[in-house]
Residue, then its C-alpha position, 0 to 999 in steps of 0.5 A: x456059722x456058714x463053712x465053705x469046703x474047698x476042693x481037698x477038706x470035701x473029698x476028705x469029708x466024703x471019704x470020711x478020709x481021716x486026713x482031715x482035721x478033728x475040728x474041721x470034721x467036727x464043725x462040718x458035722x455039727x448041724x448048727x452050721x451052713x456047709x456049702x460048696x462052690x460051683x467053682x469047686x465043683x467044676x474043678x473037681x469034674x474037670x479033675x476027674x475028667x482028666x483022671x488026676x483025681x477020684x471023685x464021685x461021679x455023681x458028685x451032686x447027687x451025693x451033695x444032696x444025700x450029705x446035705x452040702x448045699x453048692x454055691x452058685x456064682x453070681x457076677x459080683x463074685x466073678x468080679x470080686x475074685x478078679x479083683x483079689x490081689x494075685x496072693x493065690x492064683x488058682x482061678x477056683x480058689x479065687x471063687x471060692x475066696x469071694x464068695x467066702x468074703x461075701x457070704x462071711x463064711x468061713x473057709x475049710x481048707x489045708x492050703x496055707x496061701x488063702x491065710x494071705x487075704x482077709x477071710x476066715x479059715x478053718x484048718x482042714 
């Protein structure tokens, strides 16, 4: 299975922040599964920590490489795909994420209720 954390279910992962749910923390954990993230979610999460609304780490890729979470990168149908999604969810990196998510049919961890409005698999961080 191919997970696709969102920003919230990968800052609780790093942390080992027990927030997150026992199933989500499972299926990341298990070694059958292909755990991305996006670009999108990447840079939301600098741009975050840029500004100081959040803690991250500050060497965010480094640490993905150590934990073994491959990034996403965004192609030019994804950009397009994310476009076109029905405006259910308007944060542009979610919206990133969703496409990729579609195209890859992956699955998507995540805690936030408005991506179960569009045709993708979640799994409840």
């Amino acid at each position: 299975m191919i997970l696709i954390l969102d920003a919230h279910a990968l800052l609780w992962w790093l942390g080992d922040d027990q927030t997150l749910d026992r199933a989500a923390r499972a299926s990341i954990a298990d070694p059958a599964n292909d755990v991305l993230v996006s670009a999108a979610t990447v840079w939301e999460l600098e741009i975050k920590r840029a500004l100081g609304k959040l803690e991250a780490p500050p060497d965010l890729l480094h640490v993905l490489d150590v934990e073994e979470i491959d990034c996403l990168p965004i192609l030019g149908e994804d950009a397009v795909h994310a476009a076109g999604l029905p405006m259910h969810h308007r944060d542009p990196f979610d919206r990133m994420m969703l496409a990729q998510a579609l195209r890859l049919d992956a699955v998507v961890v995540s805690r936030d209720a408005a991506l179960d409005a569009y045709d993708v698999a979640v799994l409840r961080a």
